[in-house]
Backbone bond lengths (Angstrom), bond angles and torsions (degrees), N, CA, C in turn:
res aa  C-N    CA-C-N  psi(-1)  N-CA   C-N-CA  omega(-1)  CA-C   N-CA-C  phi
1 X - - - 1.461 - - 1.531 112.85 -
2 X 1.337 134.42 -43.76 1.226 143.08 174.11 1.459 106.66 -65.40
3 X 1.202 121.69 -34.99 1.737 105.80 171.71 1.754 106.01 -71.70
4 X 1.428 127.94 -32.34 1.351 116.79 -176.49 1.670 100.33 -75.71
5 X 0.832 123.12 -11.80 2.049 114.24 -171.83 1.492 88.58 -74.33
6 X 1.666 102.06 -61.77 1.583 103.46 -175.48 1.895 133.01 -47.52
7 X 1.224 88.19 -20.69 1.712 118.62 161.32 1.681 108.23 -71.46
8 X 1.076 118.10 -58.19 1.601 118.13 179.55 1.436 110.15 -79.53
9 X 1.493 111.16 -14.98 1.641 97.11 171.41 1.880 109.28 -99.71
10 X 1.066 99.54 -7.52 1.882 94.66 173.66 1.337 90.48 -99.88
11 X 1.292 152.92 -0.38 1.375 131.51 179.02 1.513 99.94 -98.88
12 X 1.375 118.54 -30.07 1.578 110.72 -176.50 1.412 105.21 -78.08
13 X 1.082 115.91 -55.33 1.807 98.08 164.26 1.516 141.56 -52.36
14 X 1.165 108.23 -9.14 1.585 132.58 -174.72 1.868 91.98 -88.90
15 X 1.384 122.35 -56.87 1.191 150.98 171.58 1.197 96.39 -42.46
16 X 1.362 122.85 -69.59 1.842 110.60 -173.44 0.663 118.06 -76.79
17 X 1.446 141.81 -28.83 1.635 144.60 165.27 1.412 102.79 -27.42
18 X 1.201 133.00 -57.93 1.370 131.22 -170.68 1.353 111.24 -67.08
19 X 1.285 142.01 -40.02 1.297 146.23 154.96 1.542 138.18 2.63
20 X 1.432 106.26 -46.11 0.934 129.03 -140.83 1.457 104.80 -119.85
21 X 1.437 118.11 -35.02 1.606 131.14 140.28 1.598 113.74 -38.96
22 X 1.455 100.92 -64.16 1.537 116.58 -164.59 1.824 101.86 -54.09
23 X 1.193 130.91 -43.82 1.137 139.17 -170.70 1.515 102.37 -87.96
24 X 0.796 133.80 -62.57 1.833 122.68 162.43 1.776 102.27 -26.24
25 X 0.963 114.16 -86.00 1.737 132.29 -158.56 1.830 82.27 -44.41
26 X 1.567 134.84 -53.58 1.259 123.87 -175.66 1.126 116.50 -80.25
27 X 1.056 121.72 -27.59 2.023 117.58 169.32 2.044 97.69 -73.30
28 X 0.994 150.59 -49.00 1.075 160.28 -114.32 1.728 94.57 -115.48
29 X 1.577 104.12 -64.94 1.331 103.29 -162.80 1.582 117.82 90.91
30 X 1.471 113.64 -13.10 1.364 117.73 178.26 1.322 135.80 -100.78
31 X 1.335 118.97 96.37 1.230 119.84 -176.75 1.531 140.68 -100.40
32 X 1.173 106.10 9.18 1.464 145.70 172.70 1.255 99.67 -39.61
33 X 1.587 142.19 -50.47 1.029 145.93 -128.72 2.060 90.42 -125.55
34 X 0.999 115.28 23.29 1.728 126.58 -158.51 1.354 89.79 -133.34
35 X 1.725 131.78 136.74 1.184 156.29 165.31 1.467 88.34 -81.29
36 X 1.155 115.66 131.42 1.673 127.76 162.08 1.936 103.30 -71.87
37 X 1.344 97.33 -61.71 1.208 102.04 -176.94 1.616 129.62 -32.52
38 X 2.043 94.84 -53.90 1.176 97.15 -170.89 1.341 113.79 -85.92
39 X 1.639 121.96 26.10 1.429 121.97 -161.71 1.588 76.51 -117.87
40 X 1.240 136.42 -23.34 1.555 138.50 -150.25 1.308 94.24 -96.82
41 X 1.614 127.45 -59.13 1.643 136.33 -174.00 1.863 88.71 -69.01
42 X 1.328 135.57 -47.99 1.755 103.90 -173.28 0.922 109.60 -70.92
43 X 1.310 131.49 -43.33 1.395 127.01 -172.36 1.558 113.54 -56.92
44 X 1.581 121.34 -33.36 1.357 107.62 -176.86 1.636 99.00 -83.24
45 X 1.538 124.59 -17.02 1.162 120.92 -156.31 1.268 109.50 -72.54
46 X 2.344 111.24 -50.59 1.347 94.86 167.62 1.389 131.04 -111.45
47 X 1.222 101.67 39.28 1.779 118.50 138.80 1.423 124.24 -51.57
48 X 1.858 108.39 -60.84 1.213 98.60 154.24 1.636 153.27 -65.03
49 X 1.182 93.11 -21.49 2.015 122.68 154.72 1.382 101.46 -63.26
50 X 0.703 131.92 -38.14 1.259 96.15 -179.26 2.151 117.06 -125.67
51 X 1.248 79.78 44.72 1.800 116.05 172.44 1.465 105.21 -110.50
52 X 1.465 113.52 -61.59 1.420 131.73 171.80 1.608 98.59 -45.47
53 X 1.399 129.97 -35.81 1.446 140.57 -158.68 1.119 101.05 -77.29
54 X 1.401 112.04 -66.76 1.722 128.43 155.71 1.510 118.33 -1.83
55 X 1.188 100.31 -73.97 1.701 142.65 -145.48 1.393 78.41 -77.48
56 X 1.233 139.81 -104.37 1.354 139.83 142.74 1.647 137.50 27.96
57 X 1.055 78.14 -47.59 1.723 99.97 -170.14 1.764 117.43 49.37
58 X 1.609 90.54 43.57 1.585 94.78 174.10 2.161 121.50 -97.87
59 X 1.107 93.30 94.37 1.246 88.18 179.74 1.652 148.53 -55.24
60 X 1.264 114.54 -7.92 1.342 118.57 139.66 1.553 113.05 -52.10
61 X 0.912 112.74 -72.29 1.627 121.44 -155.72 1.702 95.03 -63.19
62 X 1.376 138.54 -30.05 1.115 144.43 -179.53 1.709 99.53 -63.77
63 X 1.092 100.60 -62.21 1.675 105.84 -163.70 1.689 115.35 -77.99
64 X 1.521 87.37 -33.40 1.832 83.22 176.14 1.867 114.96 -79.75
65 X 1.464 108.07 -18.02 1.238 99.46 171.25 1.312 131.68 -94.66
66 X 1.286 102.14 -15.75 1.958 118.91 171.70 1.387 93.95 -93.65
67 X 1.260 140.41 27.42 1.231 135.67 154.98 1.522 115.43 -124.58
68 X 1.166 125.98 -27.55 2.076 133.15 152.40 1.314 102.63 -77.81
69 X 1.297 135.53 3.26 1.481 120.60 160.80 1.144 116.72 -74.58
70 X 1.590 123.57 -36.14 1.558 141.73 178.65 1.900 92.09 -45.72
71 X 1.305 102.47 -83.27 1.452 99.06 -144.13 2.564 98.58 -79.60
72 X 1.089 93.05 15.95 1.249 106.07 -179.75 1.432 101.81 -91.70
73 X 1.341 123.77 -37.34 1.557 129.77 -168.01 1.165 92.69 -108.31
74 X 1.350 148.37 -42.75 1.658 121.03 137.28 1.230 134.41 -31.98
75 X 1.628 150.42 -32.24 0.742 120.48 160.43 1.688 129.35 -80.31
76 X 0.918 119.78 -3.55 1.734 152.70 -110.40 1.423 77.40 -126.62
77 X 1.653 128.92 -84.83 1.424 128.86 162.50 1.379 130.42 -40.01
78 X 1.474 109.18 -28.60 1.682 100.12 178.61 1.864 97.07 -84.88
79 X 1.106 139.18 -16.84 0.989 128.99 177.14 1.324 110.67 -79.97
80 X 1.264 122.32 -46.97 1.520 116.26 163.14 1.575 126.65 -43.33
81 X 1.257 103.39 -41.63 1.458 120.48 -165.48 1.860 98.48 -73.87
82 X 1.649 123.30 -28.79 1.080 128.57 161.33 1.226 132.46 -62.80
83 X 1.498 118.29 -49.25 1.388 143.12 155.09 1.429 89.86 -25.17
84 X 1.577 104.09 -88.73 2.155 107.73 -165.20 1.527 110.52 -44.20
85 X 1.446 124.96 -34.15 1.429 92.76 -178.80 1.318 107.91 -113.00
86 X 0.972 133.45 21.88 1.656 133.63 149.92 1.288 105.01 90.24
87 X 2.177 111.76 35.20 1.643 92.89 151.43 1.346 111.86 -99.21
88 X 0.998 123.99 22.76 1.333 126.41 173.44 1.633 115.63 -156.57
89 X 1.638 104.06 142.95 1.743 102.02 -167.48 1.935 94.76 -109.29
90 X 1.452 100.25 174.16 1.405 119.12 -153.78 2.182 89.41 -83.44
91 X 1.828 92.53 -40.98 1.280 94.54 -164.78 1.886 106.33 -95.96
């Protein structure tokens, strides 16, 4: 039982870390300063983390990654959404 708490307490901090990006880039509007790429490889990465989580039936990895997908596909879309109208370039 004490190794799964320690699982729900490194996933909720792992979890808010992303937060805090996501709300800048939406108060701000600026995404200039955001890798497309590396918003494209995490987002598919713990998509699959937390498929594997699924699959598994490990609940850390379930909850901490269907919970950094939120503000991951928030930032992820406002950079796209910049890209299309040309306040922000690819290169």
């Amino acid at each position: 039982m004490p190794v799964t708490l320690l699982g729900y307490a490194a996933a909720t901090l792992t979890t808010l870390s992303f937060f805090p990006q996501a709300i800048k880039t939406v108060r701000s509007g600026d995404t200039r300063g955001i890798s497309l790429r590396m918003y494209l490889l995490f987002t598919i990465g713990i998509t699959g983390w937390g498929i594997y989580g699924l699959l598994t039936e490990d609940g850390p990895l379930i909850v901490a990654n269907g919970l950094t997908l939120i503000p991951a596909l928030v930032v992820l879309e406002r950079k796209l959404q910049a890209l299309r109208s040309g306040r922000d370039r690819l290169w």
